[in-house]
C-alpha positions in Angstrom: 0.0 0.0 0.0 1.2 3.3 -0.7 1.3 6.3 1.5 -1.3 8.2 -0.8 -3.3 4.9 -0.9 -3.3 4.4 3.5 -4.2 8.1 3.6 -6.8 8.0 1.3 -8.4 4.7 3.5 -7.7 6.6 6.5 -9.9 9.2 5.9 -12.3 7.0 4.8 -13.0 5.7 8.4 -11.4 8.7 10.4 -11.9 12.0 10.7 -7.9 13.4 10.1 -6.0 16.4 9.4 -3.0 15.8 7.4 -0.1 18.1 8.9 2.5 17.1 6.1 6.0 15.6 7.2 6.6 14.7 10.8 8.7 16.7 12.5 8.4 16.1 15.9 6.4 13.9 18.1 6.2 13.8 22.0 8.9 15.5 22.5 11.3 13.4 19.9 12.6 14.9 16.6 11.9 13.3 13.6 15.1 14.2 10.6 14.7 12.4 7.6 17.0 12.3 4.5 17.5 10.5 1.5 19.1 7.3 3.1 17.9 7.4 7.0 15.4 8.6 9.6 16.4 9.7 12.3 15.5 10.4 15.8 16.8 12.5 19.0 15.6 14.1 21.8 16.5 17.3 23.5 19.7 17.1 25.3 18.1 19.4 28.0 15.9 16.3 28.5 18.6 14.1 29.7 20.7 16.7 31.8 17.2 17.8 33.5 16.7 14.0 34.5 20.6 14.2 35.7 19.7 17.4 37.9 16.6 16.2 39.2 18.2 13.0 40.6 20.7 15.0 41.9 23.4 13.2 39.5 24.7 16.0 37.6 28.4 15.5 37.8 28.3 12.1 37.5 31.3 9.9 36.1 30.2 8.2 32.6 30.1 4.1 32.4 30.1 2.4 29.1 27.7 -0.3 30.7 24.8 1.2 32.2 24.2 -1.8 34.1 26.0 -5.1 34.1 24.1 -8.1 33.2 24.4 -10.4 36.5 23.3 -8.0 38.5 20.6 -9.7 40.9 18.8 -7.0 43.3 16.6 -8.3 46.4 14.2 -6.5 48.1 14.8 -5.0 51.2 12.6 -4.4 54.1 13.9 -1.3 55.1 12.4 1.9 54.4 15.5 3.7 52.0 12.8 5.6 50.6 10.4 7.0 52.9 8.4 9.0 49.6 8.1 6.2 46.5 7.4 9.3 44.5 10.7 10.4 43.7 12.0 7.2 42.1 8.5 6.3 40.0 8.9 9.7 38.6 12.7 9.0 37.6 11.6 5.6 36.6 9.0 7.1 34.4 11.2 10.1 32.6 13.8 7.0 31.7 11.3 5.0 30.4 9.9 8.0 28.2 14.1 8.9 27.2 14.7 5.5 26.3 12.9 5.8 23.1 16.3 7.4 21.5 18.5 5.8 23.9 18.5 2.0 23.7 21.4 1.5 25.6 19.7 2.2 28.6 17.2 -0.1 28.1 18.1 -2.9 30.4 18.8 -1.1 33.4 15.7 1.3 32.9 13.8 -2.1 32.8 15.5 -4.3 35.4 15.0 -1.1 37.7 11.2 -0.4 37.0 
């Protein structure tokens, strides 16, 4: 099917607006040339997620998280307000759409 053809049988069943090229999209760019698309979010996304954790000056790893690691629950109250970290959890859940390398440890921590 071509895009003129899924537009046209789109509108058939929907009521649509057709805003041209995508540019952005939740927050995400969109570039597209002859030979890629591709995608990227605002680096102030990422160093806003850095401040709020209170991370900032953090050293960089290559390996966000090793692969072995095995975490236990603990029946100690580190975190009196769960807020905080669902909210962190959350914002690198959202940034991990451009940034697969985080992937793993995003999900083994949520």
């Amino acid at each position: 099917m071509m895009p003129y053809d899924l537009k046209h049988f789109l509108v058939t069943y929907f009521k649509i607006k057709n805003f041209g090229s995508l540019k952005y999209f939740l927050g995400v760019e969109i570039a597209r040339s002859k030979s890629d698309i591709s995608f990227c979010q605002q680096k102030n996304y990422t160093l806003d997620i850095l401040e709020d954790a209170g991370v900032l000056g953090a050293k960089l790893e290559k390996i966000p998280m090793k692969a072995d690691v095995a975490l236990m629950p603990t029946w100690s109250d580190l975190l009196k307000d769960h807020t905080c970290y669902r909210r962190l959890i959350g914002r690198l859940i959202y940034l991990k759409i451009t940034r697969p390398e985080i992937t793993y440890a995003v999900n083994t921590l949520s």
